[in-house]
N, C-alpha and C positions, 0 to 999 in steps of 0.2 A: 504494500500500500504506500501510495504517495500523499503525505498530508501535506498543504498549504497554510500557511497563515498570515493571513493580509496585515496592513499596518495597526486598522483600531484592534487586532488580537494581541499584538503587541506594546500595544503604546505605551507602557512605564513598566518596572517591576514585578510589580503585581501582576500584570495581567502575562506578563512573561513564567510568573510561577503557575499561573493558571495552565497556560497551554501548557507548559512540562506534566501536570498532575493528569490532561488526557493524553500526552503523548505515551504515558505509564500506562495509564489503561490500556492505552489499545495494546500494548509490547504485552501487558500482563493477558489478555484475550489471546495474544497469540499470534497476532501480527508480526511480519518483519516491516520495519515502517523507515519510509526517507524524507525527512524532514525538510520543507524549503520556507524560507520564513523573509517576506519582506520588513522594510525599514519602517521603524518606528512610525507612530500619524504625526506628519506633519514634519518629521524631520528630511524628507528628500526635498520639499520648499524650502526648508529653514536654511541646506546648504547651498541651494539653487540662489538664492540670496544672497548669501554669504560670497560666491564667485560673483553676482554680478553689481555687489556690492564694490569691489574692486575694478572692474573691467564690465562693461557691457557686453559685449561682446567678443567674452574666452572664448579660448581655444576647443571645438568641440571633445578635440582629446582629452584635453585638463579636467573638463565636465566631467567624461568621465570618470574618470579617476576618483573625483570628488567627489559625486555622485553617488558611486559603487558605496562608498565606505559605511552608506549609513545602514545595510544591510549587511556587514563585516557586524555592526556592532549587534544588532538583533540575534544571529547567527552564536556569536559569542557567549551574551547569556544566556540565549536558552539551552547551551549547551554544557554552561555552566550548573544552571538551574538541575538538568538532565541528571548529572554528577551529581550535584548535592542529594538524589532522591535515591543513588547508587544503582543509576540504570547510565552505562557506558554509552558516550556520546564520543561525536567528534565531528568539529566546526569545519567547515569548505569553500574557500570563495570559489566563484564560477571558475577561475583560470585552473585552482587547485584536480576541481575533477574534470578539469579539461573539456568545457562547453568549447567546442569553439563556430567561430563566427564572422560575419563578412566583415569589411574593416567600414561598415557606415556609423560612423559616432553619431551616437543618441538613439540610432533604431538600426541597431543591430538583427541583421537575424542569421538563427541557429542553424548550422552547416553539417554538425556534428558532435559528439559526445562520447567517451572514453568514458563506461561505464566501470574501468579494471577496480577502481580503489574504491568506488561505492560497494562495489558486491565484497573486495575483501574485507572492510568496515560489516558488512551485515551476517559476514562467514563468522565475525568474533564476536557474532551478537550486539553489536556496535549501534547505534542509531546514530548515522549522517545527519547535521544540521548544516543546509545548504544555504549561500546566499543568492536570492532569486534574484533575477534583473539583471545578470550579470553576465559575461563570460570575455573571451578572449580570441583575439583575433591572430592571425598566421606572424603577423610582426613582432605576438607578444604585448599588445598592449590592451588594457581593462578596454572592453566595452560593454556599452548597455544597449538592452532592448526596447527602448521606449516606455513611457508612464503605464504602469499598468502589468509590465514586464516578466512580474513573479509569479501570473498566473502561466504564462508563456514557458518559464523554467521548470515549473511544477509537472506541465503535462510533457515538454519535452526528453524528462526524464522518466518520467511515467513510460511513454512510448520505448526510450532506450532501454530499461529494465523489464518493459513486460508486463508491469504491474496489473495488478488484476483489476485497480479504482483508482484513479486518481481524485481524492476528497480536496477541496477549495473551503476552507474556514474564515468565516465573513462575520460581518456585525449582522448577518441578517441569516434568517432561516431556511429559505429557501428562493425557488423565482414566482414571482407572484404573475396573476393575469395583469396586475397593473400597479401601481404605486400605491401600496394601503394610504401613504399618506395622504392623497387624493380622493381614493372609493376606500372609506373603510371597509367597504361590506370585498374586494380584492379578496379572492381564495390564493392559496401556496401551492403550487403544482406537484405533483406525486413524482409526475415523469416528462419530459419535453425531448423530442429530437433534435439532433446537430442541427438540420437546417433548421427548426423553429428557434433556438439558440442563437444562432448565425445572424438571424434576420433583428432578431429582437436585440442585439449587442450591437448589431449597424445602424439599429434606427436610436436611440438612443438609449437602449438599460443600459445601467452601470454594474451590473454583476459581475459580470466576466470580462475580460480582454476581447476583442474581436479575434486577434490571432492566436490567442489560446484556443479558442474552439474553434478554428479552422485547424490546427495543428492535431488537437481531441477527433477530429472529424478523419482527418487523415489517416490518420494512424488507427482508428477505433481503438480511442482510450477513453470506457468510460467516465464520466466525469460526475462529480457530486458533489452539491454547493451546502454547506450546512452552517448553520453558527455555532461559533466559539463561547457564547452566553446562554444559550437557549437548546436543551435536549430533543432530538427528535433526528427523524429520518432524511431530513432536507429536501432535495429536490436531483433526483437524477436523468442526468443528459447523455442521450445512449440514439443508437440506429433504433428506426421506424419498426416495429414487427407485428406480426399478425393479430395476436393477443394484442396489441395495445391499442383502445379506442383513438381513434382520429376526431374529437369535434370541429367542426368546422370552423370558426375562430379559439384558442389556444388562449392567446395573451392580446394587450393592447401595449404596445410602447409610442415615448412621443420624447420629442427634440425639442426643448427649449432656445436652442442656439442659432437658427437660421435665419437665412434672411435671403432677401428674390429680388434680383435684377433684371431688368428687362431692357432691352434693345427696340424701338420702335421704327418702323420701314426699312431694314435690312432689304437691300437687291436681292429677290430671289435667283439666286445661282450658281452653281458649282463652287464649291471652296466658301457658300458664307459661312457656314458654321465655324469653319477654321480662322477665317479673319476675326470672327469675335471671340472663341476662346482661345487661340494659341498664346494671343499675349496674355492670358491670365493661366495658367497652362505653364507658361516658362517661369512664371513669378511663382510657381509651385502652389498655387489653390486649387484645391481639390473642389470642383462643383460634382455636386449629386442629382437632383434633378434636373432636366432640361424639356422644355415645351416649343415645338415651332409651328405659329399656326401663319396658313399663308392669306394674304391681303384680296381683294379685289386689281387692285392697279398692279398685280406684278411685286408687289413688297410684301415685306413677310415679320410678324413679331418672333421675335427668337427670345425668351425669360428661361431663366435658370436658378438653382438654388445653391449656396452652398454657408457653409461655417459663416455665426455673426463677425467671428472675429476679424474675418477676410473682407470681411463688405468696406471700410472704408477706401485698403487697398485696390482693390478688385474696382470702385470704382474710379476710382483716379487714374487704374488702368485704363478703363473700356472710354472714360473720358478723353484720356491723349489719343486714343487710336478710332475715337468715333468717324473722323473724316476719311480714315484707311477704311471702316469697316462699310460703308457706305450708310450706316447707319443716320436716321434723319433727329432721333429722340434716346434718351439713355433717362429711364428711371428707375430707381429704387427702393425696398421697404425691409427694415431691419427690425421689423416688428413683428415678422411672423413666426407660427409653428409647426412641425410636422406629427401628424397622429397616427397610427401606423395598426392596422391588424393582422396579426403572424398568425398563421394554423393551417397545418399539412392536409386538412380537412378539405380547405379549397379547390383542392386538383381534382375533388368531386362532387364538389357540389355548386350548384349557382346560384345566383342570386346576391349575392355577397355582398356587391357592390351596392346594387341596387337598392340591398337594405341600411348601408352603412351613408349612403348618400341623403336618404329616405329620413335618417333618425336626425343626421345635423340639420335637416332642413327645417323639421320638427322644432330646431332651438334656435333657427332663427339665423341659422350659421352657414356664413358663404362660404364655399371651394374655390379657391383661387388655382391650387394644380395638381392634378391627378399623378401620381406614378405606381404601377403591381409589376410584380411577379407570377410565378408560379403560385405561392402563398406567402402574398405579401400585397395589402393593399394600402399603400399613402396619400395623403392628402395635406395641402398645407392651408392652411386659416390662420386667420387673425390673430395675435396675441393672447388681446382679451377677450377669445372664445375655449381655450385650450382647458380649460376645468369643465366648464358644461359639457365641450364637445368627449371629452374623455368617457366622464359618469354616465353622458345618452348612452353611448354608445356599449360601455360597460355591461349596463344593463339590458339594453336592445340585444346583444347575442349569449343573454346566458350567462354570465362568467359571473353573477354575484353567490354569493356562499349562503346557506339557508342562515337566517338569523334567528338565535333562540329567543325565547317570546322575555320581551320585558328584559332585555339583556341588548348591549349593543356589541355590533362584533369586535374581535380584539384587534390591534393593529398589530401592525408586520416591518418587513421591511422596505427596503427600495425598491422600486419597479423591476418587473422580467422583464 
């Protein structure tokens, strides 16, 4: 078994002797277990600050270096912790058991893994405490895997050893249909597939890493999200099978972060799309939706979505190059959101839309732009329609939990 544990599992002493006292259980159950434990909460900002409290803009290399250390010290005591309970430990930074990794500082990714000295640590009854987020590149020098990263180390190693589960230890208990903090009445899901996980960590939950479960998905390593404060079975992420009901919506995730540009009488013709994102494209913004409806006169609006935090860029971009793009009008709104319904259910069933369009309309809530998948339908509105439009919806497919009488349900944690 590969345990995880995120930074609020670790966040001071205490909660550092906590997770020692389940990583004994499990070893006392019978497990052989590999420890990967990210940095403290709050302390990989705290250093991110600290470097760019000096320089603006260090060296990506330096980053990481600095970076890394704050899961060197997690690593450390829990493995400290481990000893003091006379269950043999022993601390690894990523280079130690030899992750290694492409030479991109800040978003590394994993090439390979030299599983020799974890399996001889687990032959001496050993328990590995790894530092997640980490590894090493063909030069020798620290890199990391991007914010978020420990889940990414966690199932990579899982994959390399075989492990039979790879468990993820969260402040929260499982993946909910939506953010209890939102729908109190949000149920905890029993079970969810790789793609339904996939879909629901793109649009925006914050459970997992995005390429942790594409890495989970790869490899078929199941994966299991539970908390560190709260006893229970959690929520596992596994391939689709027979036995497992399919309902047609799963979960509901939503992106508070967005925001929609629009290009108004773009020439309809060959290469416009490219005139208007290449230069936002080479400035490294990632846009996710795109909409192109075409004009009566031969012109055409082109609007597209991406990250808030890209919108002021992004427009100062499509601004200089409005004259190249032929474009006649450039507007924008950084006030929107996207809503999003994930369930493998959809590939048989219809309707979906129709009813998903059916219930915002019901509150009064306009669609600005449509994008689906196979099971995956998005929508972007308003700002201040993203609470109503969530809860309709919520309840329009099902996914609220019976409420007992005269009781109100309990809350949970952050969105699946």
């Amino acid at each position: 078994m590969v345990q995880k544990f995120g930074g609020t599992s670790v966040a001071d002493c205490a909660r550092i002797e906590h997770v020692a006292d389940l990583v004994c259980k499990a070893r006392r159950a019978g497990d052989d277990l590999v420890v990967v434990v990210s940095a403290m909460a709050g302390e990989t900002d705290r250093l991110l600050g600290l470097g760019k409290s000096i320089c603006q803009r260090p060296s990506l290399r330096e980053m990481d270096v600095l970076l890394s250390s704050g899961e060197q010290v997690s690593m450390a005591l829990l493995a400290i912790a481990l000893e003091k309970r006379g269950q043999a430990a022993r601390s690894f930074t990523g280079a130690q058991v030899c992750i290694r990794t492409d030479r991109d500082h800040g978003k590394a990714r994993i090439e390979a893994i030299e599983e020799g000295k974890l399996r001889a640590a687990l032959a001496d009854h050993c328990v590995p405490v790894v530092a997640g987020f980490q590894g090493v590149n063909a030069d020798g020098d620290i890199t990391t895997l991007g914010r978020g990263g420990s889940d990414t180390t966690a199932v990579a190693l899982a994959a390399a050893l075989k492990a039979d589960e790879c468990r993820i230890y969260t402040d929260v208990d499982g993946v909910y249909t939506t953010d209890p903090r939102m729908v109190p009445e949000a149920r905890r899901l029993a079970r969810i597939t790789f793609d339904e996980m996939l879909e629901l960590s793109g649009q925006g939950s914050k459970v997992l890493q995005v390429r942790a479960v594409e890495f989970a998905g790869k490899y078929n390593v199941p994966l299991r999200v539970l908390s560190t404060f709260k006893q229970g079975q959690g929520t596992l992420i596994t391939y689709e099978d027979d036995v497992m009901e399919a309902p047609v919506v799963s979960a509901i995730a939503f992106n508070r972060d967005e925001a929609e540009i629009t290009l108004i009488g773009v020439p309809d013709q060959p290469g416009a799309a490219f005139q208007v994102l290449g230069p936002v494209s080479e400035a490294g913004i990632v846009v996710d939706m795109i909409v192109q409806n075409v004009a009566r006169d031969g012109r055409l609006d082109f609007t597209f979505t991406l990250h808030r935090n890209d919108y002021s860029q992004a427009m100062e971009i499509l601004q200089a190059n409005l004259k190249n793009s032929g474009a006649q009008r450039l507007v924008g709104n950084d006030r929107v959101v996207k809503i999003s319904l994930v369930g493998v259910g959809m590939r048989s069933h219809s309707g979906v839309a129709t009813r998903m369009f059916q219930t915002l309309a019901g509150q009064g809530i306009n669609i600005r732009l449509v994008a689906t998948s196979e099971i995956k339908i998005s929508v972007v509105v308003d700002e201040k329609h993203l609470e109503a439009g969530v809860r309709a919806l919520h309840a329009a497919f099902g996914l609220h939990q019976p409420q007992p009488r005269n009781q109100a349900a309990g809350k949970g944690g952050r969105a699946g």
